[in-house]
VOKOLMI-208957 format. One record per residue (C-alpha): x, y, z. Coordinates in steps of 0.02 Angstrom, whole numbers, padded with zeros to 5 digits, always signed. Each point is the difference from the previous one (the first is absolute). Layout:
% VOKOLMI-208957
XYZ ...
//
This chain:
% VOKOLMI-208957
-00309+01544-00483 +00177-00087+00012 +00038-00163-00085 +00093-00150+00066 +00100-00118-00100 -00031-00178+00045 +00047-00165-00070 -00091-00166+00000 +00077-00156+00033 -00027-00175+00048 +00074-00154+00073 -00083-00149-00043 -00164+00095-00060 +00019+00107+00193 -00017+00159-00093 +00020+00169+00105 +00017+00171-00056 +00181+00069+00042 +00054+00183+00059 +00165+00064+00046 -00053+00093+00152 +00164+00080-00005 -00052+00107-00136 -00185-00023-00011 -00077+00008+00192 -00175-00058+00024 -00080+00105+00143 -00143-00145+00011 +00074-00155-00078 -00167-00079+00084 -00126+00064-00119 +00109+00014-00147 +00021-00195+00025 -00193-00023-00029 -00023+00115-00119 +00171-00060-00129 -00046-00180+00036 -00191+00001-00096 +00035-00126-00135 -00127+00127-00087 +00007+00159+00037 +00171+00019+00070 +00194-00072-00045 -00055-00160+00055 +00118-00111+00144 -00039-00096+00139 +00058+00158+00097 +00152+00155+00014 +00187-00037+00038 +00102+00150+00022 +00186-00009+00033 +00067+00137+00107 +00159+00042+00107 +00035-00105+00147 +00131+00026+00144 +00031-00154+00040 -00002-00099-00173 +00048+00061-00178 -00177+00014-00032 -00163+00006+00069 -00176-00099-00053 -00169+00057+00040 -00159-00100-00088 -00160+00027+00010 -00139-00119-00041 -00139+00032-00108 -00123+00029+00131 +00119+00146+00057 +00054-00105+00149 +00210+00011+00040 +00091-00191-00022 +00111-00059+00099 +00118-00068-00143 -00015-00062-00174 +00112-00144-00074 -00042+00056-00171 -00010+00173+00018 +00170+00006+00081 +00074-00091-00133 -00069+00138-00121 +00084+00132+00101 +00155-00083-00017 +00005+00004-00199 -00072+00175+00011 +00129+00086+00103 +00122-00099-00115 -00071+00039-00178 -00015+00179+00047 +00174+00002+00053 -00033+00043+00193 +00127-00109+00047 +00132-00116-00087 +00020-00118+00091 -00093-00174-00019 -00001-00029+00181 -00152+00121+00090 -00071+00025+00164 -00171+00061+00036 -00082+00066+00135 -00177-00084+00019 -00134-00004+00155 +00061-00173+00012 +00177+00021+00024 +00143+00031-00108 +00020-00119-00180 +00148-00037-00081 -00023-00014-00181 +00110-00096-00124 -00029+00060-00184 +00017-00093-00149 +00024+00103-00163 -00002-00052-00182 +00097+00053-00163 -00064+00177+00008 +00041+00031+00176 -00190+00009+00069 -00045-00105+00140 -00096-00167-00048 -00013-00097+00155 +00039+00048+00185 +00046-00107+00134 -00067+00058+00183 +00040-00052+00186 -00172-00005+00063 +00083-00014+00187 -00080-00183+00100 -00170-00023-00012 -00096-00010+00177 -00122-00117+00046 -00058+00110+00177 -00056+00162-00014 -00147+00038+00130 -00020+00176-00076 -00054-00082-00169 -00093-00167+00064 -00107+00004+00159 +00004-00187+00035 +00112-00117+00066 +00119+00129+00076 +00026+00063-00185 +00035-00181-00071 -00070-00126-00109 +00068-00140-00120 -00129-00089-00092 -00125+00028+00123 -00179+00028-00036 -00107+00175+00009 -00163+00030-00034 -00087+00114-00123 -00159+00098+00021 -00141-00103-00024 -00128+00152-00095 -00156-00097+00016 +00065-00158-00070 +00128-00148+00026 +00159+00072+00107 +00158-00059-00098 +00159-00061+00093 +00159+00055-00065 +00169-00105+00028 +00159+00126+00017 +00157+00058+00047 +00032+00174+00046 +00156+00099-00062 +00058+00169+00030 +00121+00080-00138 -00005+00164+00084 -00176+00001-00052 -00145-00133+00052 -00025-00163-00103 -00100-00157+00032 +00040-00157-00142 -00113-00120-00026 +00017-00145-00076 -00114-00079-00166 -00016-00150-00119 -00101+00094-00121 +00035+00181+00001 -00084+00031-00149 -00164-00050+00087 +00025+00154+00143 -00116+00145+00002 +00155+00109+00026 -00100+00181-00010 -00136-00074+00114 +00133-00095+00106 +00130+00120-00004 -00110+00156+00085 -00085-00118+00131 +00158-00043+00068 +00112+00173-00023 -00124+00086+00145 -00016-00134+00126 +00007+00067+00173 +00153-00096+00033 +00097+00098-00133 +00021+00159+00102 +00091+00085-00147 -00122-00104-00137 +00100-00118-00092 +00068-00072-00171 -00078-00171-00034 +00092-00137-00116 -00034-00145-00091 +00094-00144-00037 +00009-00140-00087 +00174-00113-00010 +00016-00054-00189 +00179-00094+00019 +00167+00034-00058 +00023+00135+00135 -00146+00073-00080 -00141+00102+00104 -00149+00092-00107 -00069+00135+00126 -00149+00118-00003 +00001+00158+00103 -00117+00114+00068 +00086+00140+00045 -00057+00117+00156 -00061+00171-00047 +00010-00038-00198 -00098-00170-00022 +00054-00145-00133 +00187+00049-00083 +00091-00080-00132 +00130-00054+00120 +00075+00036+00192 +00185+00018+00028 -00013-00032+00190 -00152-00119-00013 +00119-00110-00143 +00124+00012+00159 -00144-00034+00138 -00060-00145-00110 +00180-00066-00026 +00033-00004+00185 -00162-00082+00062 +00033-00138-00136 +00187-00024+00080 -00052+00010+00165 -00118-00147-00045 +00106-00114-00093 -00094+00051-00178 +00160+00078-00089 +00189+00010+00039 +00086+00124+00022 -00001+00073-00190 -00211+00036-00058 -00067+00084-00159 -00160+00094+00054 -00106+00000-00168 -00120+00151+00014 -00131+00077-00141 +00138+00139-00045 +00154-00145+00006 +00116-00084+00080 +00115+00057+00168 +00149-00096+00056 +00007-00030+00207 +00137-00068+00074 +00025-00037+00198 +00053-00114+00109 -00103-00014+00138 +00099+00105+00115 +00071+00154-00073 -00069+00148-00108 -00104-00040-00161 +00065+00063-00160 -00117+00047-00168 +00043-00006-00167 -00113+00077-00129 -00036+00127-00156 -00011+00181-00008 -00084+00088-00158 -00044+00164-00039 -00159+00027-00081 +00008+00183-00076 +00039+00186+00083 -00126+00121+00011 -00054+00179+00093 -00168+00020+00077 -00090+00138+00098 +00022+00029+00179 
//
């Protein structure tokens, strides 16, 4: 039985398992994903990344969640790829493009003394508040509007919200006490509502002050996650768009803290760490 090398990474406490598809193809990246990801009996991850050749970019990024289903894009994962084509010398230059289901990125990396990548800067392109492929009401629109949750026998819960595509779905909602939020319980209600064609990542936020935001994510196909690249930059823009931060917002996740900047208008830019766990081979 072949063996793949693999390393584990995280951004933020995002961790994903990494393979350089150029060398190490994955014939079913799908069930690998499930299988690598169990915290127990696998690597452990909240899913696969593999970087691979692209034609249009200098590389390409695939993830996988740990339900086996493919992402659209990952804010930390991408940020990961960044240092790893870096640190293992695919590329020298600090400025990298990769492919993703969500468009190209444009990554800015940051290295320290010894020349490895410690933070990466990414143009997350503008974040859309319409997508009728992603959110069935409202002609694909809604800021801090109000949807309902199933009611399962009991008391149906409202939920104030503002809907943001990054390339992949988001809804933000808004919190004075979001340590009180049932986010597992929460968090899956609302990821399968029928108005979510493609399901959908669920945030929640709570504005602390001095351009400070502490979010919670629940993240489609994996469940709760240290931390969301493109839900810090979905929660960033909902709070802009309704006068709750300026133009410069720290999202505080579980894992850490990302940097958002935008200006209402233009493309959305994300500053945050990269770290690399440990290397490692496993059976195919």
């Amino acid at each position: 039985m072949s063996k793949i090398s693999f390393t584990k990474m995280h951004g933020a406490g995002n961790d994903y398992i990494y393979v350089n598809a150029m060398e190490c193809p994955i014939a079913n990246p799908e069930k690998a994903a499930v299988v690598w990801s169990d915290r127990h009996k696998g690597i452990g991850g909240d899913g696969l990344i593999m970087i691979d050749r692209s034609e249009v970019a200098d590389f390409k990024m695939r993830m996988f969640n740990n339900d086996g289903s493919e992402g659209i894009m990952c804010g930390n994962g991408i940020r990961c790829v960044g240092k790893y084509v870096y640190d293992h010398r695919l590329t020298t230059s600090t400025t990298v493009t990769i492919e993703t289901l969500g468009g190209i990125k444009t990554l800015q990396l940051q290295t320290g003394a010894d020349n490895l990548v410690t933070k990466v800067r990414v143009d997350m392109g503008a974040p859309l508040f319409r997508n009728p492929d992603q959110f069935a009401l409202n002609n694909g629109a809604m800021q801090e509007g109000v949807i309902t949750a199933p009611c399962d026998g009991g008391e149906c819960r409202n939920y104030t919200g503002t809907f943001v595509c990054m390339g992949n779905p988001h809804f933000v909602i808004f919190t004075d006490d979001i340590d009180k939020v049932d986010l597992a319980g929460e968090g899956a209600k609302l990821e399968t509502l029928a108005i979510f064609p493609q399901k959908c990542n669920i945030e929640f936020a709570q504005v602390k002050g001095n351009g400070t935001i502490r979010t919670r994510v629940w993240e489609r196909g994996t469940g709760i996650t240290q931390a969301c690249g493109t839900g810090a930059c979905a929660t960033a823009a909902a709070a802009i768009l309704s006068g709750r931060a300026d133009g410069n917002v720290t999202i505080a996740m579980d894992g850490g803290d990302l940097e958002i900047e935008w200006d209402g208008k233009g493309n959305l830019f994300m500053t945050g760490p990269a770290v690399t766990v440990f290397d490692g081979e496993i059976e195919l």
